[in-house]
Biopython code that builds the backbone (N, CA, C, O; Angstrom):
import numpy as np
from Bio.PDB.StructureBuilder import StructureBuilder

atoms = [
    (1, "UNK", "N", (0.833, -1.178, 0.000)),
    (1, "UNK", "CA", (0.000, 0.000, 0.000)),
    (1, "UNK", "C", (0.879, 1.243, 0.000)),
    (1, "UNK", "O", (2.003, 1.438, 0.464)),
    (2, "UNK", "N", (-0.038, 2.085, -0.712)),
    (2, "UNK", "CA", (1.077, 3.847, -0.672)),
    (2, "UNK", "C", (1.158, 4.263, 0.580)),
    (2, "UNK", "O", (0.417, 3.702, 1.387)),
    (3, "UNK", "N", (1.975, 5.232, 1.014)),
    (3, "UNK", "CA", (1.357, 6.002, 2.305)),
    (3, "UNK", "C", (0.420, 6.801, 2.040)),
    (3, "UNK", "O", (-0.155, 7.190, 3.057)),
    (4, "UNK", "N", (-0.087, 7.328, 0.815)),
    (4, "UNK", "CA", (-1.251, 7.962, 0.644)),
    (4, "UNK", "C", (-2.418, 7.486, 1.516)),
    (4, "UNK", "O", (-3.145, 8.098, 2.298)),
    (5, "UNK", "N", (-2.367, 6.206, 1.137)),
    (5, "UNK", "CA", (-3.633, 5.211, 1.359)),
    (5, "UNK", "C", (-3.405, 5.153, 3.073)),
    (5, "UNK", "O", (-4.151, 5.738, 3.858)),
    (6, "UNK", "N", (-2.509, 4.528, 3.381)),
    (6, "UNK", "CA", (-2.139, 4.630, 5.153)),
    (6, "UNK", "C", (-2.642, 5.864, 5.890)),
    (6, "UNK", "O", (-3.580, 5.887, 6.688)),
    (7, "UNK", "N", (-1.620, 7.243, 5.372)),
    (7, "UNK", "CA", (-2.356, 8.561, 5.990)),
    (7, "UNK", "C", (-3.691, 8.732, 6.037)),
    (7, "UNK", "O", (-4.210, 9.022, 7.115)),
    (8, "UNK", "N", (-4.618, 8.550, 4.649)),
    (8, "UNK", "CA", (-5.793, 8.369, 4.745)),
    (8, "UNK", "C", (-7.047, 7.605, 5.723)),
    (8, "UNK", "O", (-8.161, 8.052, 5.999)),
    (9, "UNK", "N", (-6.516, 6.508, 6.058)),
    (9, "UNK", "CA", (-7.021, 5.502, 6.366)),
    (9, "UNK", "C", (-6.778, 5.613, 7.724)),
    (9, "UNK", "O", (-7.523, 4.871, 8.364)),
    (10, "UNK", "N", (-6.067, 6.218, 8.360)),
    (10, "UNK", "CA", (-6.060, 6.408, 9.780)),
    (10, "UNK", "C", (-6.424, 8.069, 10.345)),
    (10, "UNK", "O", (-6.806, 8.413, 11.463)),
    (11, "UNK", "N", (-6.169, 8.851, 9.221)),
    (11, "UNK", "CA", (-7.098, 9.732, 9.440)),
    (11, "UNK", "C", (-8.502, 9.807, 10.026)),
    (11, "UNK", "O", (-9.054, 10.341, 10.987)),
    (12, "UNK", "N", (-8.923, 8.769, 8.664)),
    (12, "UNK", "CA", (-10.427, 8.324, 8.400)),
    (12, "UNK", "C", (-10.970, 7.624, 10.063)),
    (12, "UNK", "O", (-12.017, 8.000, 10.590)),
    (13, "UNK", "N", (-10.027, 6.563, 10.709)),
    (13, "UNK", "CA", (-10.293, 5.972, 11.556)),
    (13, "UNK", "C", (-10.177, 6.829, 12.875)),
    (13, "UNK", "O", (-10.867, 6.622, 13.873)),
    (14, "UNK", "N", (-9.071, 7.974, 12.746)),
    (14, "UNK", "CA", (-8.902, 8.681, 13.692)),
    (14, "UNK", "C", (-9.872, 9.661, 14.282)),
    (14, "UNK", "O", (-10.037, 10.081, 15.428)),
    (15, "UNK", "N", (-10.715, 9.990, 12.644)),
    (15, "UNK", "CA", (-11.901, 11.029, 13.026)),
    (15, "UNK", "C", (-13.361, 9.929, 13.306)),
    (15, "UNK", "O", (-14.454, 10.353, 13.680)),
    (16, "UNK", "N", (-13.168, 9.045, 13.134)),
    (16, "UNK", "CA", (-14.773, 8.306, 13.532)),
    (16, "UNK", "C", (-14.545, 7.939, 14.825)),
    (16, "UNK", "O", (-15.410, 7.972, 15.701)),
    (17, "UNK", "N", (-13.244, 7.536, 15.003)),
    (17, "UNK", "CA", (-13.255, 7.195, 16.674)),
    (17, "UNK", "C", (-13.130, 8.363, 17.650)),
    (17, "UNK", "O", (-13.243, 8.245, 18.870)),
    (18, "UNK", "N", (-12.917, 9.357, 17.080)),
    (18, "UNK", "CA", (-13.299, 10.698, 18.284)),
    (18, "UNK", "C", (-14.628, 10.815, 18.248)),
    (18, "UNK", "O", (-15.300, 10.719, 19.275)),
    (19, "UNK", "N", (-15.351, 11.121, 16.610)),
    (19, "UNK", "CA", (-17.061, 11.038, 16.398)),
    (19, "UNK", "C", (-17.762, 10.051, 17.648)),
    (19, "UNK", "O", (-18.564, 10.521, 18.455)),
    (20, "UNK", "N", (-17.468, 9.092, 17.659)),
    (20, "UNK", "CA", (-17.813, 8.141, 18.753)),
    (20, "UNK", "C", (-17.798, 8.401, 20.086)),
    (20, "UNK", "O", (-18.755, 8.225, 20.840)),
    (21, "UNK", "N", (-16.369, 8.958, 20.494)),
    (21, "UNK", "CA", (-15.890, 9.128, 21.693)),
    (21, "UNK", "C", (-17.535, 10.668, 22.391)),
    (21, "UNK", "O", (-18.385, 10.628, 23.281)),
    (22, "UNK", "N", (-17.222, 11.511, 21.540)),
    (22, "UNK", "CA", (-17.832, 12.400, 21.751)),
    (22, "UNK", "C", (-19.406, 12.123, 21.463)),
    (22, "UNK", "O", (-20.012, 13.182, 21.624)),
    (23, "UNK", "N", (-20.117, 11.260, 21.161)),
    (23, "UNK", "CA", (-21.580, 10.617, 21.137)),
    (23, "UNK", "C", (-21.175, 10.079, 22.630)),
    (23, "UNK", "O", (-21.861, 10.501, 23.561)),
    (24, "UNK", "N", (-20.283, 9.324, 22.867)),
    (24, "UNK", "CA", (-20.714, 8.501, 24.010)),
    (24, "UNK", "C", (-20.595, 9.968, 25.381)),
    (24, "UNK", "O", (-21.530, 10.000, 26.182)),
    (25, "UNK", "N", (-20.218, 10.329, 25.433)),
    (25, "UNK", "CA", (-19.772, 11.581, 26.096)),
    (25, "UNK", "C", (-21.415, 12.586, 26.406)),
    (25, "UNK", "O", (-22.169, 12.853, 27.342)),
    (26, "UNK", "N", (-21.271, 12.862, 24.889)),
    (26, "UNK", "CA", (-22.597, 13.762, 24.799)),
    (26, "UNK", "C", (-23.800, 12.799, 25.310)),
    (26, "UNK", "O", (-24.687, 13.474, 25.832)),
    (27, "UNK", "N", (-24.059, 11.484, 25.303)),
    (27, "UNK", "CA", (-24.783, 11.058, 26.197)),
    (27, "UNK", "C", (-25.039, 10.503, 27.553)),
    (27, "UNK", "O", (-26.125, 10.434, 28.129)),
    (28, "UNK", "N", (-23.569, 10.019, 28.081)),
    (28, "UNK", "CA", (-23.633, 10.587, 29.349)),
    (28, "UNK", "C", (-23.737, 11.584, 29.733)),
    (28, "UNK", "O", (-24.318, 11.396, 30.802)),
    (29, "UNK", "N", (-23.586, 12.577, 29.636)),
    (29, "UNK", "CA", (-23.614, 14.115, 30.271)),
    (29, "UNK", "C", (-25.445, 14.477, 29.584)),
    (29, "UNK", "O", (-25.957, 15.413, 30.200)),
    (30, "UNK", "N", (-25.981, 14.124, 28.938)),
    (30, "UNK", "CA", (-27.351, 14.367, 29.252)),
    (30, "UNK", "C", (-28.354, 13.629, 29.471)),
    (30, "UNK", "O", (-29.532, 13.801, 29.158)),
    (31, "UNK", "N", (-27.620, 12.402, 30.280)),
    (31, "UNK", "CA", (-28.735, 11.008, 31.127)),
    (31, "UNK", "C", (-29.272, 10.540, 29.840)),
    (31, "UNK", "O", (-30.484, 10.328, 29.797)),
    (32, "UNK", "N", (-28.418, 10.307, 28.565)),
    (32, "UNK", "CA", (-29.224, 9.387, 27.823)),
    (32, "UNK", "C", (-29.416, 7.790, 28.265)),
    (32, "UNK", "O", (-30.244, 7.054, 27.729)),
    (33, "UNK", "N", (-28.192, 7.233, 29.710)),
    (33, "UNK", "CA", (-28.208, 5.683, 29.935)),
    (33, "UNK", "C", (-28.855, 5.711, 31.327)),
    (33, "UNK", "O", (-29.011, 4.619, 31.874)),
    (34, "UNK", "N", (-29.292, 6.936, 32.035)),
    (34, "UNK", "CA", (-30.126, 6.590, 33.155)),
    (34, "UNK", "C", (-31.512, 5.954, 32.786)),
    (34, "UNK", "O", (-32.275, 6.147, 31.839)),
    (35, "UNK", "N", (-31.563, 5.081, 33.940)),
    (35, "UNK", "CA", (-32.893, 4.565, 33.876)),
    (35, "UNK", "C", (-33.667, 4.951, 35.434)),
    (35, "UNK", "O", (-33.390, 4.271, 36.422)),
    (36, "UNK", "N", (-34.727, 6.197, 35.524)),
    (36, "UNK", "CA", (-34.954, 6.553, 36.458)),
    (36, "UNK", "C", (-36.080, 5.218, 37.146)),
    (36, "UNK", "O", (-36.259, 4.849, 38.307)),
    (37, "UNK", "N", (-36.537, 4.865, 36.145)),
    (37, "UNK", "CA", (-37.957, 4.175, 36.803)),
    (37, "UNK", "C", (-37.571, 2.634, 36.974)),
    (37, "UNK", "O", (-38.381, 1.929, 37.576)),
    (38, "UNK", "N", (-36.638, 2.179, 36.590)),
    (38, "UNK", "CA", (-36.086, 0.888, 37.006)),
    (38, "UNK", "C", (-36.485, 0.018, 38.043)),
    (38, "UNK", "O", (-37.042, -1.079, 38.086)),
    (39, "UNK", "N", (-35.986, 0.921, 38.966)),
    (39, "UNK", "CA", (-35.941, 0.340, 40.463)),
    (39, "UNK", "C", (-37.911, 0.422, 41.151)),
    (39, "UNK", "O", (-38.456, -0.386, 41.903)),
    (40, "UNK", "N", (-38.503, 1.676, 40.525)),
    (40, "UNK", "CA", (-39.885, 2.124, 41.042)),
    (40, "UNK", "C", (-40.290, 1.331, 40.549)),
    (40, "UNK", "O", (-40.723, 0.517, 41.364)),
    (41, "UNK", "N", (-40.545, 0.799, 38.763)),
    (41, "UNK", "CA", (-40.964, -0.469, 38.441)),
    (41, "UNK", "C", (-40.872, -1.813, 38.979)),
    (41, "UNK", "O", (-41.746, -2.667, 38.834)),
    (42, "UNK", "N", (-39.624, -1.989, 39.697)),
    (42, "UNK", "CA", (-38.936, -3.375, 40.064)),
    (42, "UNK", "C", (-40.058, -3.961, 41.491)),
    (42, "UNK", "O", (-40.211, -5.117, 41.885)),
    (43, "UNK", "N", (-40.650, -2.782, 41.970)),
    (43, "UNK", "CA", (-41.365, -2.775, 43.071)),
    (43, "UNK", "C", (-42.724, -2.676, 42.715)),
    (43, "UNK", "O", (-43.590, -3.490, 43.033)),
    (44, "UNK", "N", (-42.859, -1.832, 42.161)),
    (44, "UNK", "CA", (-44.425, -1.636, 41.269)),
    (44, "UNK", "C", (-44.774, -2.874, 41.201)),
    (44, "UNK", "O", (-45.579, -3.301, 42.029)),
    (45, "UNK", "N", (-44.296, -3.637, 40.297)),
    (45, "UNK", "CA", (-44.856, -4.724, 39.443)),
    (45, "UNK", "C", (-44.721, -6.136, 40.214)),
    (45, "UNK", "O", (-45.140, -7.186, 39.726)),
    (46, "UNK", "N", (-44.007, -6.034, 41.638)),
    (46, "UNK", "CA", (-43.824, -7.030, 42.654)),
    (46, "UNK", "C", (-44.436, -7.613, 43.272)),
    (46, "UNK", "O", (-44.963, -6.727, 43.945)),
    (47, "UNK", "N", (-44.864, -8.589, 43.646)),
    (47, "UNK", "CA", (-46.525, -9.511, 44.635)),
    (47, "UNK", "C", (-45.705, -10.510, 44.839)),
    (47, "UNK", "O", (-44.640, -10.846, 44.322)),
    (48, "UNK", "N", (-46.532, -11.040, 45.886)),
    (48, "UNK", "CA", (-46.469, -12.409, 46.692)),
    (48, "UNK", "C", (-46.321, -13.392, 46.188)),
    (48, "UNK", "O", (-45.735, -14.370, 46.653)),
    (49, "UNK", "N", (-46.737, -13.307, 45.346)),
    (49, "UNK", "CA", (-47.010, -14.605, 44.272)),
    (49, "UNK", "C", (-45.411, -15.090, 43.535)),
    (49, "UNK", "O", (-44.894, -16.206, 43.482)),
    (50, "UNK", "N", (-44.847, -13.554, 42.945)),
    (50, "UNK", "CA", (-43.308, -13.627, 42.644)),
    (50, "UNK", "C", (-42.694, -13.930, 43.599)),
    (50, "UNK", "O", (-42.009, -14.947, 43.486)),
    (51, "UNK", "N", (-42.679, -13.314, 44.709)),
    (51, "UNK", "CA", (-41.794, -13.754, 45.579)),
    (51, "UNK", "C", (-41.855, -15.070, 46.270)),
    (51, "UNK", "O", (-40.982, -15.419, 47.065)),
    (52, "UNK", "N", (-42.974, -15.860, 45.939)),
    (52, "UNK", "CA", (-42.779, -16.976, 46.484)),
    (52, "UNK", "C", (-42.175, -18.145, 45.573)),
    (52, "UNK", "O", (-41.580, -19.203, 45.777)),
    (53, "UNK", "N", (-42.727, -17.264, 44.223)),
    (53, "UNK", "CA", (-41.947, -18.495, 43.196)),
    (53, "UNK", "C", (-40.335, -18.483, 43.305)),
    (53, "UNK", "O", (-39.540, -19.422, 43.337)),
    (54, "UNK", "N", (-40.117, -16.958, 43.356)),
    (54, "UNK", "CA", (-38.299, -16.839, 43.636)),
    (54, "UNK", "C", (-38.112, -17.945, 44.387)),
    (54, "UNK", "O", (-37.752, -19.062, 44.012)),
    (55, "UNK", "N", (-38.456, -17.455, 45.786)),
    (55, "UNK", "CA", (-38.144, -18.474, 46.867)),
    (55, "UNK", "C", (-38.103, -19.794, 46.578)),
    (55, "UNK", "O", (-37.102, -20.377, 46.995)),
    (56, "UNK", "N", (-39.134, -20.625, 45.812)),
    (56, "UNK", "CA", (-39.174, -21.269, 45.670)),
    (56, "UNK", "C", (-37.735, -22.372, 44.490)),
    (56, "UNK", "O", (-37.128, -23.441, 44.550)),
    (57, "UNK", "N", (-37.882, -20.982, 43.430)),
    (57, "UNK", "CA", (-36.666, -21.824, 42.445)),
    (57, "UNK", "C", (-35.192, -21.589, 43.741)),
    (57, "UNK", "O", (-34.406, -22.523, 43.899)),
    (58, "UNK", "N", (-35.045, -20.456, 44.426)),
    (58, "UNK", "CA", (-33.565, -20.494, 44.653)),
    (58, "UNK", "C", (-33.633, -21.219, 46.268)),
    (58, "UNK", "O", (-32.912, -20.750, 47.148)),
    (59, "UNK", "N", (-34.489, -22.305, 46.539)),
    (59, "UNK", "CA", (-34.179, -23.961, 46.763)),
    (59, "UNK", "C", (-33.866, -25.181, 45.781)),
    (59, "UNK", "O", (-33.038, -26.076, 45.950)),
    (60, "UNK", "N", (-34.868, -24.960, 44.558)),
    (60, "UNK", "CA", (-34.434, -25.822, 44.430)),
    (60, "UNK", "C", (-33.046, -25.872, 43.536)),
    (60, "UNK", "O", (-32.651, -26.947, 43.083)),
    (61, "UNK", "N", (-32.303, -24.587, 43.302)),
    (61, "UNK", "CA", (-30.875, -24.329, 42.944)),
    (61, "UNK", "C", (-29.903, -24.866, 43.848)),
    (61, "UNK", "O", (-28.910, -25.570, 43.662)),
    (62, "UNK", "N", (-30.575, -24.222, 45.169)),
    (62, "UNK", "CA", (-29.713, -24.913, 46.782)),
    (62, "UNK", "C", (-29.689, -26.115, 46.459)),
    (62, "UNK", "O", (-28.527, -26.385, 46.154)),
    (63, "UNK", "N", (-30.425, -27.107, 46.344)),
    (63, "UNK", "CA", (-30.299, -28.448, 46.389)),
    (63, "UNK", "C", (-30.429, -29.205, 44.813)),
    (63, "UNK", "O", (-30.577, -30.406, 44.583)),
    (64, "UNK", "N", (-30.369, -28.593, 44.286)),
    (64, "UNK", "CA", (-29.742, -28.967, 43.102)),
    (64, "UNK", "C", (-28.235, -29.090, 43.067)),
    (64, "UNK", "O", (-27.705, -30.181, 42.855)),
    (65, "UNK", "N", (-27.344, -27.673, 43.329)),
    (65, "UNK", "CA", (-25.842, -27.700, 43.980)),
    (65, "UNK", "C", (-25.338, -28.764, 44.868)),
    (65, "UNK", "O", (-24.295, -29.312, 44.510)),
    (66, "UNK", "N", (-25.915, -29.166, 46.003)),
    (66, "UNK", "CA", (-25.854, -30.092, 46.646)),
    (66, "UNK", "C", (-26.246, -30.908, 46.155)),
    (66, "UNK", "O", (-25.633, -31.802, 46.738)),
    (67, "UNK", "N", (-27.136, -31.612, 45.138)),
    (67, "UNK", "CA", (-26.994, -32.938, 45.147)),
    (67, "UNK", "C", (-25.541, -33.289, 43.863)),
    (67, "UNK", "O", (-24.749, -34.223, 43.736)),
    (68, "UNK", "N", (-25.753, -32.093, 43.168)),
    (68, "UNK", "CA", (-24.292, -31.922, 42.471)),
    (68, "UNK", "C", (-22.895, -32.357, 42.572)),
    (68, "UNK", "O", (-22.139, -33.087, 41.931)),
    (69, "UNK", "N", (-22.834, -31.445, 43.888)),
    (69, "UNK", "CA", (-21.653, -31.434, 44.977)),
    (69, "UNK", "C", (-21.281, -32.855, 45.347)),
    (69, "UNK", "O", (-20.171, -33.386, 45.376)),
    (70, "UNK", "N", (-22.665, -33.416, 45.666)),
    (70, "UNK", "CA", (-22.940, -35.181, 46.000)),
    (70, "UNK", "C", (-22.266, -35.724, 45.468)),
    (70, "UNK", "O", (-21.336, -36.319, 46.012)),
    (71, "UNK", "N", (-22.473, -35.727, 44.248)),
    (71, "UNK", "CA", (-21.974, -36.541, 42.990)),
    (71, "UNK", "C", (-20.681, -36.269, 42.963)),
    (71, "UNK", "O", (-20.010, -37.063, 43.621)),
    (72, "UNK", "N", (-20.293, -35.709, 42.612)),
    (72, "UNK", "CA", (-18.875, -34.742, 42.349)),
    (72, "UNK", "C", (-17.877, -36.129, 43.936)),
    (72, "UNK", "O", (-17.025, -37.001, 43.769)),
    (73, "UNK", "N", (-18.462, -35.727, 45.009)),
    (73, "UNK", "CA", (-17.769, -36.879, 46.070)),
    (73, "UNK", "C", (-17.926, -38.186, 45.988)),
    (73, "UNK", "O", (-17.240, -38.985, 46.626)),
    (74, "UNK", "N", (-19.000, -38.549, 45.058)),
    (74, "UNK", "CA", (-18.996, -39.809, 44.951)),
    (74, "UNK", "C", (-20.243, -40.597, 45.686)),
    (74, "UNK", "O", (-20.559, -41.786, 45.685)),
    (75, "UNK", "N", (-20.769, -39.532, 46.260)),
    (75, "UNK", "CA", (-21.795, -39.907, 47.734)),
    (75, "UNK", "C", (-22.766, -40.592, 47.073)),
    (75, "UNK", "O", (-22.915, -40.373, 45.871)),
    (76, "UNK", "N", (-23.672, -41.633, 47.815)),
    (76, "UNK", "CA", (-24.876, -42.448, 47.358)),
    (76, "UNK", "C", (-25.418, -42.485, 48.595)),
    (76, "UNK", "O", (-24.790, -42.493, 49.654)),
    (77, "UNK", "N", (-27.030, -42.514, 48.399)),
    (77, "UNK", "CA", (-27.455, -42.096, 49.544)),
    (77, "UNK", "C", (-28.260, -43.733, 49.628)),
    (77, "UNK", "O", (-28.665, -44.386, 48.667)),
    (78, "UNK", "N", (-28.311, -44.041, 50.839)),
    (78, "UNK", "CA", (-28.838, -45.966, 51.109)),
    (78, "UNK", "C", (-29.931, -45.834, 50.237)),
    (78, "UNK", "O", (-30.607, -44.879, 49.855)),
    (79, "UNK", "N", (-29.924, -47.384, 49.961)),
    (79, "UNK", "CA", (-31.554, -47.775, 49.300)),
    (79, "UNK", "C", (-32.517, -47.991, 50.672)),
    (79, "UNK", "O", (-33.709, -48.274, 50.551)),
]
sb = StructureBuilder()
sb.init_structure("model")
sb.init_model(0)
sb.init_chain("A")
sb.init_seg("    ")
for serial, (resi, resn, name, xyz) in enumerate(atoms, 1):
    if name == "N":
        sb.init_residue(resn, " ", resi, " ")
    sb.init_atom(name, np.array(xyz, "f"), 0.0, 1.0, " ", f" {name:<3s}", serial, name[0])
structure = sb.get_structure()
């Protein structure tokens, strides 16, 4: 390749990656990645009903791990 083509070509790359730099910039600085209602939703939309299913899967994860773990030692549990 010429150096024509080189100078060019990193020019080219030099000005899109500031273009970039300065989008990401210009949108932090005017809360384009806040999410205010996140957390108010996370609660909003929350009941008993979810929380019992949570509860419910992160047992049977607990003892899923453990019977895992089981295995992994070799363990057998009596007939």
């Amino acid at each position: 390749m010429s150096n024509n083509i080189m100078i060019l070509m990193l020019t080219i790359s030099t000005f899109l990656g500031a273009l970039g730099l300065a989008a990401l910039i210009w949108g932090i600085r005017t809360g384009q990645f806040d999410d205010q209602s996140k957390f108010i939703d996370g609660s909003r939309y929350d009941n008993e009903e979810d929380l019992r299913d949570a509860v419910m899967m992160e047992e049977k994860r607990k003892t899923a791990a453990k019977e895992r773990e089981n295995r992994e030692k070799g363990y057998r549990p009596p007939d």
